[in-house]
N, C-alpha and C positions, 0 to 999 in steps of 0.2 A: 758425100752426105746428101742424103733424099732432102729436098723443101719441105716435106712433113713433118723429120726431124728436126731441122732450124727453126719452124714455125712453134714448136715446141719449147726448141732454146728461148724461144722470143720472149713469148705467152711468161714462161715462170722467172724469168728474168725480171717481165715485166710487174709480174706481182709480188717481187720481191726476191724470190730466189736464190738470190746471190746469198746472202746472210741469212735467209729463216726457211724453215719446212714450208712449203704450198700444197694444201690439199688438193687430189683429185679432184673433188666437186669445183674449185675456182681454174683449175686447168682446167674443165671440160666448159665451163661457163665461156671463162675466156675464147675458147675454139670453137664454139657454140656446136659441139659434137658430146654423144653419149659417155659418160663416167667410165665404160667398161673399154670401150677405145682405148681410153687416158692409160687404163691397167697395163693392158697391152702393151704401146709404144713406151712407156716410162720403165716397160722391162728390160725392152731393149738399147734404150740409155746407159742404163747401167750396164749391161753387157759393154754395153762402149765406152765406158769407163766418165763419160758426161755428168752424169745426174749421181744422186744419193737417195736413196727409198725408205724409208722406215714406216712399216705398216698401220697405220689406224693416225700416223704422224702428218706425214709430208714429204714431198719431195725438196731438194737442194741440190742446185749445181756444184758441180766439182769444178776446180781451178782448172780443168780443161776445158769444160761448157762454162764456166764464166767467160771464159778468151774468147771461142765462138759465139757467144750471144753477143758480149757487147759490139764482136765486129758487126755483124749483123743487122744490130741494132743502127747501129753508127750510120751502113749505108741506107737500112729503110727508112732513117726518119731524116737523112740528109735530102732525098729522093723528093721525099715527103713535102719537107721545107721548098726545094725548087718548085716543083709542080704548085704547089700555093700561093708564096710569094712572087714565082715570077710569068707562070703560065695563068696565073688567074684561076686555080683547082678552090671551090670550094670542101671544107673540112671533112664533111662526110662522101668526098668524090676523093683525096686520093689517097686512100689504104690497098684498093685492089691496082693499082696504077703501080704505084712504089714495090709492092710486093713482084710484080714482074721485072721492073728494073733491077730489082739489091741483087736478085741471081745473076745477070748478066754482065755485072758492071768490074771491072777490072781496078786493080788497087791504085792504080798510077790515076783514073778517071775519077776514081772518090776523092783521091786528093783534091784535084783538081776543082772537082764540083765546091768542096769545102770554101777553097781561098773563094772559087767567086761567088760564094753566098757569104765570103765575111765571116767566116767562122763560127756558125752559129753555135748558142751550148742549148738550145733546145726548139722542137720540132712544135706545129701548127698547136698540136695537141698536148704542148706541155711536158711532154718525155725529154728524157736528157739526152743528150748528145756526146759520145765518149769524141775527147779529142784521138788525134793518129798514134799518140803515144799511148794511148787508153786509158786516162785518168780523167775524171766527170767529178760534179758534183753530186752528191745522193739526192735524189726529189724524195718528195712525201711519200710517206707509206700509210699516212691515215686515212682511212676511207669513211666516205661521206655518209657511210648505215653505221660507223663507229660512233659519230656524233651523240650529241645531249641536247633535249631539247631547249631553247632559246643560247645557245650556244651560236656564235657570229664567228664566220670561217669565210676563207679566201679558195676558188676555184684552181688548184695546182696544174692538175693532168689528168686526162682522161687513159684508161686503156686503148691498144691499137686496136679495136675490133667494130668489125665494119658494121655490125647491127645496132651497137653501141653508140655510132659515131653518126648514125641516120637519126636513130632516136634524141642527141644530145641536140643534129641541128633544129629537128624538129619541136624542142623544147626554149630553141634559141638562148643555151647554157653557154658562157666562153669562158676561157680560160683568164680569171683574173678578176673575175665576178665577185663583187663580193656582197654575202648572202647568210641570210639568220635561219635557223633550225626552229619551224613553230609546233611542228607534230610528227610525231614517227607513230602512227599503226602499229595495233599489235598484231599479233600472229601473222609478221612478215607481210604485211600491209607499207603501203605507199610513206616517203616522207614530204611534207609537207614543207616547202620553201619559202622565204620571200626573197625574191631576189634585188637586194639595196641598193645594187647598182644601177636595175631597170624599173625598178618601183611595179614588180609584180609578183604574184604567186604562183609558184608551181607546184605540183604534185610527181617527183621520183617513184622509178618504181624499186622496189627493196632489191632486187638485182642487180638495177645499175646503180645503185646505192654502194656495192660493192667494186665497183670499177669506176669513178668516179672519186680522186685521191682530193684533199683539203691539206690547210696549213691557217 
């Protein structure tokens, strides 16, 4: 399997995939690449028997691309975890780091890597961590453009995407924040924050509003 298909598994896994349709427009978001792309490759999934299409719907993995996303998953955000906690990687430095290693890395190594980080069940960024036997807990699925105004939510998971993950340091967002809804924009305008944990405001932009999960 190509890295562009796996990175594909990743993406709709990531936005839920496993259990609900994912539109194209949040696969191409996610991959920060063109809608008509998404058409393409998502065709070819299902030739491969991976994904589930249904038009004007959404995509779904099938119980064979759930197997490979979560492995996948498993080893980019174990990767993830070492390069952060033990190399000293700050959050928005290692997506492109991790993504080179999960291709290379041998099943007997991710063990390994696992025990000596202690088992983690989740990565820098909030994502879940399938154990070896593949069972996780589910994270949130609500995203933070889902919100109501003056509505008070807890910072879950970010998406793995490296544009995402530059902008969230540079808004200095973490994971565990907890943070009150003052204004959502209309016509896909900015939402407005106060973040309670750091006693500031910020301003989302309605995009990452959509890859930025709550509880």
């Amino acid at each position: 399997m190509t890295p562009k298909k796996e990175d594909y598994l990743k993406i709709i896994f990531e936005l839920g995939g496993k259990d609900q349709k994912v539109s194209n427009k949040k696969i191409a978001h996610g991959l920060n690449i063109a809608a008509g792309s998404v058409t393409e490759m998502v065709g070819k999934l299902v030739k491969d028997g991976l994904v589930e299409h249904t038009p004007y719907s959404g995509t779904k993995l099938t119980p064979a691309g759930t197997e490979i996303a979560e492995r996948l998953v498993r080893r980019h955000r174990l990767w993830e975890t070492f390069l952060m906690t033990k190399l000293g990687y700050k959050l928005s430095e290692v997506h492109d780091d991790a993504e080179v290693l999960e291709h290379g890395t041998s099943e007997i190594l991710i063990d390994r890597l696992d025990a000596f980080l202690g088992y983690p069940t989740k990565c820098p960024h909030g994502g879940i961590i399938p154990k070896k036997d593949g069972s996780y807990a589910e994270g949130s699925q609500q995203m933070l453009a889902q919100a109501q105004e003056n509505e008070v939510l807890i910072i879950d998971r970010f998406i793995d995407n490296q544009e995402l993950l530059n902008y969230i340091d540079e808004l200095d967002l973490q994971i565990g924040n907890r943070v009150k809804v003052l204004k959502k924009a209309p016509f896909e305008g900015p939402i407005t924050l106060e973040n309670l944990t750091t006693n500031e405001v910020k301003q989302i932009g309605y995009k990452a509003g959509h890859y930025i999960f709550v509880k």
